[in-house]
C-alpha positions in Angstrom: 0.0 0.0 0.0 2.7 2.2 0.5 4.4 1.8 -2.4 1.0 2.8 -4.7 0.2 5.9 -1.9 4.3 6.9 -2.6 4.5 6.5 -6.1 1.0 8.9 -6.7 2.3 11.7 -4.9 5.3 11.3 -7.0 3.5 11.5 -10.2 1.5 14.1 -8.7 4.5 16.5 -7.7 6.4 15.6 -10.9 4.7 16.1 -13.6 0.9 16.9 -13.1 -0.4 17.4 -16.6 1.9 14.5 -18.2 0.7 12.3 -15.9 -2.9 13.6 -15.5 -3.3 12.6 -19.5 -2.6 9.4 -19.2 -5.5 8.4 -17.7 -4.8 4.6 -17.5 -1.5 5.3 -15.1 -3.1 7.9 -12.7 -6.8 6.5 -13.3 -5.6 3.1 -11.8 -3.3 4.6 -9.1 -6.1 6.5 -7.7 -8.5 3.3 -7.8 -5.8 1.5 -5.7 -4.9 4.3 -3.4 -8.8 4.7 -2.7 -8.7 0.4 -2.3 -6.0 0.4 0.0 -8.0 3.6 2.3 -11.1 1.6 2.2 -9.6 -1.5 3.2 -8.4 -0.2 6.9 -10.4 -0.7 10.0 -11.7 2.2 9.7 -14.7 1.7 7.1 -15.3 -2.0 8.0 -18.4 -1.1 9.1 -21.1 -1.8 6.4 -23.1 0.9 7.9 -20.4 3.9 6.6 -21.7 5.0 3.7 -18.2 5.6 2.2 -17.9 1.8 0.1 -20.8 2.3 -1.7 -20.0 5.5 -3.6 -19.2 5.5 -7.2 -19.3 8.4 -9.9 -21.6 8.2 -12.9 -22.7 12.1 -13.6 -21.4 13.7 -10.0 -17.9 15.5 -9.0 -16.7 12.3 -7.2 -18.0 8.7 -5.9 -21.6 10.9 -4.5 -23.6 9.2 -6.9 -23.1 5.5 -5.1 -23.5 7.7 -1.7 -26.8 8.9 -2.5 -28.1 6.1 -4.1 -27.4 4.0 -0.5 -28.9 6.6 1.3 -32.1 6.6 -0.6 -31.8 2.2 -0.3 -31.8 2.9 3.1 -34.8 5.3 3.8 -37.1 5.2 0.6 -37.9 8.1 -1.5 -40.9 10.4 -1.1 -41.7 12.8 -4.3 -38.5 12.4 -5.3 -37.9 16.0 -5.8 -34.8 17.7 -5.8 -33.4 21.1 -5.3 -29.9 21.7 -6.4 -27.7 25.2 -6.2 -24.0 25.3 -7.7 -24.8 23.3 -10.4 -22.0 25.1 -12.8 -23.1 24.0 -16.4 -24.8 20.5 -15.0 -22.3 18.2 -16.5 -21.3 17.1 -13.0 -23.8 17.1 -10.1 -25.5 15.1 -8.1 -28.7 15.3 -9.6 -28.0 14.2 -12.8 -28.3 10.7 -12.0 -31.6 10.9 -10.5 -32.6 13.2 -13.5 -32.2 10.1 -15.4 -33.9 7.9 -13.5 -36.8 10.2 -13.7 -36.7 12.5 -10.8 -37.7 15.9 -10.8 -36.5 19.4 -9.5 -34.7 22.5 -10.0 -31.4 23.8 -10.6 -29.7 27.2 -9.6 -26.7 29.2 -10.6 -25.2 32.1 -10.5 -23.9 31.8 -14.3 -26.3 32.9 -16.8 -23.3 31.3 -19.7 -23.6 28.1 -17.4 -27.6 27.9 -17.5 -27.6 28.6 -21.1 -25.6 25.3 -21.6 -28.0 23.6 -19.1 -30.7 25.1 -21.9 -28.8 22.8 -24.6 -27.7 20.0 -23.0 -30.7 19.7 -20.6 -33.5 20.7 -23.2 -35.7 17.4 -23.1 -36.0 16.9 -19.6 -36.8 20.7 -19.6 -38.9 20.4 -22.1 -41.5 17.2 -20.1 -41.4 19.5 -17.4 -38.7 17.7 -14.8 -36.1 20.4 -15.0 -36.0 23.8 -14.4 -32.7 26.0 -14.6 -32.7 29.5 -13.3 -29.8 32.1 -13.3 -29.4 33.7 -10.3 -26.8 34.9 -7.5 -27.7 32.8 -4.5 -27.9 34.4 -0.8 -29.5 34.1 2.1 -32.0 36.6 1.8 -33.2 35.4 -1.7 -32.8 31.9 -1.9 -36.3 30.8 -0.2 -37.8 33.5 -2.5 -35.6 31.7 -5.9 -36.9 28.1 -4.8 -40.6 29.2 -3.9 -40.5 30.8 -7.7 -38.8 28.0 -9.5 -41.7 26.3 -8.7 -40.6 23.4 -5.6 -42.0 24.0 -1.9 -42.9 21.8 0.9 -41.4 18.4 1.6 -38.8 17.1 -0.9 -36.1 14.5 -1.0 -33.0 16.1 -1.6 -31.0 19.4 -1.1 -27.5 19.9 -2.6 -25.8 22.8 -1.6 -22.5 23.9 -3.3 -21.5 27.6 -3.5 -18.2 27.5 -2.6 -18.5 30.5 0.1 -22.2 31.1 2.2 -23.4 27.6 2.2 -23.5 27.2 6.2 -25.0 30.5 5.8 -27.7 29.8 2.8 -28.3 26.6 4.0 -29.6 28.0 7.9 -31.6 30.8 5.7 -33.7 28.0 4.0 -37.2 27.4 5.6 -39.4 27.2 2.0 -38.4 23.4 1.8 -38.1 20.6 3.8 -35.7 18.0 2.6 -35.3 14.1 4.0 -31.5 14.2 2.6 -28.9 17.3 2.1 -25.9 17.4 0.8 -23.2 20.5 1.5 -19.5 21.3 1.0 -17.4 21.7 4.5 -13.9 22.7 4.6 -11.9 19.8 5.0 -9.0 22.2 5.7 -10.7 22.9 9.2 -10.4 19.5 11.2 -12.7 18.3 14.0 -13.4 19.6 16.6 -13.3 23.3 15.1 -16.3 24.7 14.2 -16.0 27.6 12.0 -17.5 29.2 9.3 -16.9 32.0 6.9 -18.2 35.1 8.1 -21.4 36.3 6.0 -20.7 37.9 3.2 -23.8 38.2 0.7 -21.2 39.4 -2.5 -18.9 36.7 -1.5 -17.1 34.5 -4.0 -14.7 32.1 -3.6 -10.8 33.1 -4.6 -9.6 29.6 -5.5 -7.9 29.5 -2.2 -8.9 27.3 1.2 -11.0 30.4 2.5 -14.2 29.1 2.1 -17.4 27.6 3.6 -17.9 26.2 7.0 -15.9 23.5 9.3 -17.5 19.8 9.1 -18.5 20.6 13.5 -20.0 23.6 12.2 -22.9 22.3 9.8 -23.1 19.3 12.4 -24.2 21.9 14.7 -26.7 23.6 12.4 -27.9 20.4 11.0 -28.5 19.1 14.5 -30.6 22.2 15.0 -32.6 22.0 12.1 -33.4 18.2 12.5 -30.5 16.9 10.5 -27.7 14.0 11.7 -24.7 13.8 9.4 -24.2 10.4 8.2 -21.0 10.5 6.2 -19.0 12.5 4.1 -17.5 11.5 0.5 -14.0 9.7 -0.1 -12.4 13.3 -1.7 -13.5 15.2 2.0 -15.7 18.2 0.5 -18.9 17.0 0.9 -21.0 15.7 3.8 -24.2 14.2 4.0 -26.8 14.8 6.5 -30.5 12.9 6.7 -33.7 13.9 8.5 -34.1 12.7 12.2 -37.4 11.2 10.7 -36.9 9.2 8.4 -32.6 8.3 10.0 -33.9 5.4 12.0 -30.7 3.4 12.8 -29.8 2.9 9.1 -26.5 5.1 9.8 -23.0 4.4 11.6 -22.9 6.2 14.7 -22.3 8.6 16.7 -23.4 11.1 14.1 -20.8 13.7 15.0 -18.2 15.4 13.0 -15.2 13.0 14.5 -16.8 10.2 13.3 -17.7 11.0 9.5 -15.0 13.6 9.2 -13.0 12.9 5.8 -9.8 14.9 5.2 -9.1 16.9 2.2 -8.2 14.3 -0.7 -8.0 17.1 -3.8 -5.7 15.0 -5.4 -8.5 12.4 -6.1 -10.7 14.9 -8.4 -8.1 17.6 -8.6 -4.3 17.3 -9.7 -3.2 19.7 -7.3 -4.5 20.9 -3.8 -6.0 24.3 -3.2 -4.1 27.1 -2.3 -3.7 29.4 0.5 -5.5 32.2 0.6 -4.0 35.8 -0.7 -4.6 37.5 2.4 -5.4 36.0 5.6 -9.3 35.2 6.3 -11.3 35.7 9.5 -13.1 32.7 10.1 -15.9 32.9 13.2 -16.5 30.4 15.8 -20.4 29.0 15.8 
């Protein structure tokens, strides 16, 4: 194991792009570097969500996470609201898309929701998508989702704005989803709990100034009726489920120790992010 985990970061450090286009060498070092993770004590337990995630349409292996959550507790409407979307290509909607779910999609792009327009159009078109440009906050966003046409109870939540997401996500009261998912900042570990303070014209610098601490949106999901039940292999998103429908499907203790994943950029990314250019206040929550 080792020798694979030693030999990636070489290639990584090296030469990024040489290696990064041969997709059989670095696709096959990742598989075995993820293998050799999953294989410690750690994630024996069939009830961590983490062995079960695979990537069809999403960023990383939350496909395979989602679709084991949804095993576990059922579907409702299946209904989805996602914000952050970029150009659609990869998020974790599209899959359920497919498989004939419904909901709507926001971001702050208007080029990016023109190519959801073309490369969306016929699931637009029978009325199971809607895409809507629009600069997400916490004072708009209930209003956004009330007028893209989803209220009530629905099954899923995605959250992924790189900045106010702890923020956006405490602002929403227009829907109630069984399942959300939501960046953290992998960067600050357990038992911090942090968060970006509010900035409604915030945008993120490409730097690891950004979002909220795993402990943070624990804390607000435990507030709002949430427990956390995992977090993806790459360590930037977590996934929290209803108190209602949790049951004991989930590993516990639902706390951030437990489900906390560090910062794997490498997996999705070639290099890490960087520091940011001047240093960042986070506040304590």
């Amino acid at each position: 194991m080792a020798d694979a985990v030693d030999l990636l970061q070489s290639l990584l450090q090296v030469n990024h792009a040489h290696y990064r286009s041969d997709e059989g060498v670095f696709t096959a070092l990742l598989r075995q570097f993820k293998s050799d993770e999953l294989a410690k004590p750690r994630y024996a337990d069939p009830k961590r969500l983490l062995r079960y995630g695979f990537k069809l349409y999403s960023q990383s292996d939350e496909d395979g996470i989602l679709q084991e959550i949804f095993r576990r507790i059922g579907t409702s409407n299946r209904t989805f609201v996602e914000f952050g979307v970029e150009n659609g290509i990869e998020c974790n909607t599209v899959k359920l898309l497919v498989e004939g779910w419904r909901g709507l999609w926001l971001d702050g792009s208007t080029a990016n929701v023109a190519q959801i327009h073309t490369h969306f159009d016929a699931f637009a078109r029978d009325g199971r998508l809607r895409a809507v440009p629009a600069f997400i906050t916490a004072e708009n966003i209930n209003s956004l989702i009330e007028q893209g046409g989803v209220t009530g109870d629905i099954d899923l939540l995605s959250i992924d704005i790189d900045g106010n997401d702890y923020w956006v996500w405490q602002a929403i009261e227009v829907v109630r989803p069984r399942v959300v998912v939501i960046e953290y900042n992998s960067a600050l570990r357990p038992p911090m709990s942090a968060v970006v303070p509010y900035d409604p014209a915030r945008q993120w610098d490409g730097s690891n100034y950004f979002g909220a601490s795993l402990e943070a949106l624990v804390r607000l999901g435990r507030k709002k009726g949430y427990r956390i039940v995992g977090c993806n292999f790459g360590g930037f998103n977590a996934f929290f489920v209803h108190e209602s429908c949790a049951g004991d499907h989930f590993l516990d203790p639902p706390t951030a120790e437990e489900h906390y994943e560090p910062p794997r950029n490498y997996y999705i990314y070639s290099e890490g992010r960087y520091p940011p250019p001047r240093p960042g206040v986070f506040v304590e929550v």
